[in-house]
Residue, then its C-alpha position, 0 to 999 in steps of 0.5 A: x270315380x263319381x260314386x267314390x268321391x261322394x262315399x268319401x264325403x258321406x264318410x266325412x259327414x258321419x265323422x263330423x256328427x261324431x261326439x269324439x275327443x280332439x285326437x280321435x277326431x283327427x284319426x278319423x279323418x287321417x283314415x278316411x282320407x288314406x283311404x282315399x289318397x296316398x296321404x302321409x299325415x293330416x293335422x290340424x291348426x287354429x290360431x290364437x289371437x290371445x297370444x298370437x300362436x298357432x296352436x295343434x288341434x290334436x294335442x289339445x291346443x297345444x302352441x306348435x312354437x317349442x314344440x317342432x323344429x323350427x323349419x317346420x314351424x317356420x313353413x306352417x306359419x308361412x302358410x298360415x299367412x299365404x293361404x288369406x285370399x286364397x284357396x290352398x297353398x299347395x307345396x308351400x305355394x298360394x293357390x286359386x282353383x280354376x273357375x272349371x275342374x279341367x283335366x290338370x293333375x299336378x305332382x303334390x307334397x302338402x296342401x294347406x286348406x284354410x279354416x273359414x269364419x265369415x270369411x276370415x281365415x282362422x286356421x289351417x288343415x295340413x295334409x302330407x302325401x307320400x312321395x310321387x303323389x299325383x292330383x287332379x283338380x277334381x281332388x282339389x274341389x273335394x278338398x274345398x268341400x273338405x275345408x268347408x266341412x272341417x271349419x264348420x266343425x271347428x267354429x262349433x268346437x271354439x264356440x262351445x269350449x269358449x260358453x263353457x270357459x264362461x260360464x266356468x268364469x261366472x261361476x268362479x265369480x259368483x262362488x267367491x261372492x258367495x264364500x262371505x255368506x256362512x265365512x268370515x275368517x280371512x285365513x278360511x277365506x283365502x285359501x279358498x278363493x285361492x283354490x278357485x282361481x287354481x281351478x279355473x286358470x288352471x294352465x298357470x300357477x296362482x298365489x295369493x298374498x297379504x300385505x301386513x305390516x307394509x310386507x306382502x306375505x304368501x297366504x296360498x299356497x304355502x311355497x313360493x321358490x320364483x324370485x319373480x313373483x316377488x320382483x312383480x309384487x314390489x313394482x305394484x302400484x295403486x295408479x296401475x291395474x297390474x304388473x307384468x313381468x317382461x316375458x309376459x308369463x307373471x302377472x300381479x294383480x293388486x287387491x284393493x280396498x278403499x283404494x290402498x293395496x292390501x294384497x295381490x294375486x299372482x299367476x305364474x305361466x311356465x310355457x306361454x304368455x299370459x293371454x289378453x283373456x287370461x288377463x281380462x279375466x284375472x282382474x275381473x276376479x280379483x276385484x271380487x276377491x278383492x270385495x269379499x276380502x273387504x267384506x270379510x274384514x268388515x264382518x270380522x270386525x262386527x262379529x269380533x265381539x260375538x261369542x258363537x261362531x255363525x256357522x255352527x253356533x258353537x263358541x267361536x275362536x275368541x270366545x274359546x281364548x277367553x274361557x280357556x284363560x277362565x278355565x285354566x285360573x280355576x283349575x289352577x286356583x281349586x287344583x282340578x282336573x282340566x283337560x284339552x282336545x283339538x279335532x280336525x276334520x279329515x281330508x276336509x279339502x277333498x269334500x270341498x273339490x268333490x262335492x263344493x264349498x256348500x257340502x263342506x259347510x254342512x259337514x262342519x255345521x254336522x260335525x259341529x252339532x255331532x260333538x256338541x251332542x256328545x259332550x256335558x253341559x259343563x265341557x265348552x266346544x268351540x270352531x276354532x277356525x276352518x274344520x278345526x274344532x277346540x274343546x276343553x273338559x273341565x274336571x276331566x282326567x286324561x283316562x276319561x277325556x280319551x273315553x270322551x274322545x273315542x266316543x267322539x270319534x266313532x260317533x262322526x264316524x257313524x255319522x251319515x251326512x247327506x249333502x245336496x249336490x244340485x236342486x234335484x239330488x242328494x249325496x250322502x258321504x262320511x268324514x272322520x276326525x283326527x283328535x289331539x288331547x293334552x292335561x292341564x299340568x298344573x302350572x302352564x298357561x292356557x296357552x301351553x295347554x292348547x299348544x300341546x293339544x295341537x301337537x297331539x293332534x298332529x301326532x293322531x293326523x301323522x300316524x293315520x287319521x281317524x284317531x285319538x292320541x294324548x300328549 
């Protein structure tokens, strides 16, 4: 019997050294176990002090609370609570072992065996036998060194996993610092940030909104239908770091500058309560969102009277207002032709998640000098804003501006660029263009013009991408 216990340690051991996925972990040890005892189940929980639940191990730490019947949870729970200062809580009874083994053996249903971090209890391993199972106490010592095995374990697992939330959290942190280095248009920027946020409090909803004009105005995403989010946004107050709504799963965190609220993310939950973490963590980033915003706003002011866009040197969006005013006068005054282009960069967003913010600023810095080295002298190319492009062809006819943009078109398409993933390697990767080309038409504003250039552009974009359509 000796020889048997001990296999089943050493089979314990090996599954323990095992680099294998929650679940699997878990079925492992059902196995082993089964093999061993008339066992029915084995589960395993871990509390959450952030939200005061237990959670399933097995399903990726998901909280039992709405999940199992109530009588159930209300017996885990119970459990949970009887096994401090004890040893087990055998068919829902606290439990001592014996100073000696002894020759007791006792009819079981379920034994609960704590999960131990110097000394203090933080989760439990359920085992459920079939029916008339009997054990001894020298079942009930192995089953000691069992616990003892599984909280090694589990403290190694909860240690990793919560190293690696921080340094997602440092990493989010520093990528938002980072953004104002090569962007300073507030509506590049905040989707951005927003989309980080997304990413790393990934179990909750995230909106970011501006205050203009004394009114908050969703900025990321697009849609937001919760009558709460907004119900929190109008209690925010300076003299308060955050708002929570009362079931705690909305949480409003102001943004500030020069201690004024011009804006706020939100998180939404639709299961739990946001946690003491999540919270922590949330206003940590939203000062530094807060920072680069203001530090965007800044430079926007300073580069407002700039003509190039930082980058990729070409005109930035103000220079292209101005000369696309310049240009319609004349071609309106001397009845020459004058033609207009809008190009986007296709699926730019997925290059972002894919390869990071860094390779989606060297393609656009790519694209950028693609076009410019495709182009006349004469023709003024301008970064319009995020991974569009405005370009305008002065004494230009429609045939020959659709020339011009196919050949625009195949050329970035050709186009291989390499981005650095790390400092050790390279990718190289591909984008195309959606292009949209209107006629100047003789008595229209510059405005109108470019209106319709967009209009195109969305035409090229809905009907396939990688494209060129004329208005």
């Amino acid at each position: 019997m000796e020889d048997v216990k001990l296999n089943f340690l050493c089979n314990i051991a090996d599954v323990l050294t095992k680099d294998l996925d929650a679940y699997d972990f878990v079925e492992e040890l059902n196995t082993n176990l089964r093999s061993f005892t008339s066992l029915k189940s084995l589960n395993i929980y871990v509390f959450d002090p952030n939200t005061s639940t237990l959670r399933n191990y097995a399903q990726n730490w998901c909280i039992i609370d709405g999940t199992i019947e109530d009588s159930v949870k209300d017996t885990i729970y119970s459990a949970y609570e009887e096994i401090h200062g004890n040893d087990f809580v055998i068919n829902n009874k606290a439990f001592k072992l014996p100073q000696t083994i002894g020759d007791v053996s006792l009819k079981i249903d379920s034994l609960y065996i704590p999960i131990v971090k110097l000394g203090m209890v933080f989760g439990i391993v359920e085992l459920e036998f079939t029916e008339n199972t009997t054990v001894d106490m020298g079942f009930l010592f192995l089953m000691k060194i069992f616990g003892a095995q599984i909280s090694l374990k589990l403290q190694n697992i909860v240690l990793n996993e919560q190293s690696q939330i921080n340094v997602e959290f440092h990493d989010s942190m520093k990528n938002i610092a980072k953004i104002i280095e090569t962007q300073y248009e507030i509506n590049y920027i905040v989707p951005l940030i927003g989309e980080m946020l997304d990413r790393f409090i990934s179990d909750h909803l995230i909106y970011v909104f501006l205050k203009q004009d004394g009114n908050f105005n969703l900025v990321w995403p697009k849609a937001c239908n919760d009558k709460r989010v907004f119900d929190a946004i109008e209690q925010l107050d300076k003299d308060y770091n955050y708002i929570l709504t009362n079931d705690d799963k909305i949480g409003a965190f102001p943004l500030f500058s020069e201690e004024e609220i011009t804006g706020c993310i939100v998180a939404r939950s639709m299961v739990e309560q946001l946690s003491k973490r999540d919270i922590e963590y949330l206003e940590q980033l939203t000062r530094q969102a807060a920072a680069t915003i203001n530090r965007a706003n800044s430079y926007s002011t300073i580069l407002q009277y700039a003509t190039l866009d930082a980058l990729t040197n070409l005109n930035n969006r103000r220079q292209f207002e101005t000369r696309l005013g310049q240009e319609v006068a004349i071609a309106k005054r001397q009845c020459n032709p004058l033609c207009a282009m809008m190009i986007d960069i296709d699926f730019f967003k997925k290059v972002n998640d894919t390869y990071g913010h860094a390779a989606g600023d060297e393609v656009l810095r790519t694209v950028a000098s693609v076009i410019k080295d495709n182009l006349r002298e004469s023709d003024i190319p301008s970064r319009y804003g995020g991974e569009e492009f405005a370009i305008l062809l002065p004494f230009t006819k429609p045939d020959e501006a659709k020339i011009v943009g196919e050949r625009l078109r195949q050329a970035v398409e050709d186009k291989n660029i390499i981005v650095n993933l790390d400092d050790l390697s390279k990718q190289n990767i591909k984008v195309t263009i959606s292009m949209g080309i209107s006629q100047y038409n003789g008595n229209e504003t510059g405005e109108n013009l470019f209106e319709r250039a967009d209009k195109a552009l969305y035409e090229a974009k809905t009907s396939g991408r990688n494209r060129v359509h004329m208005i």
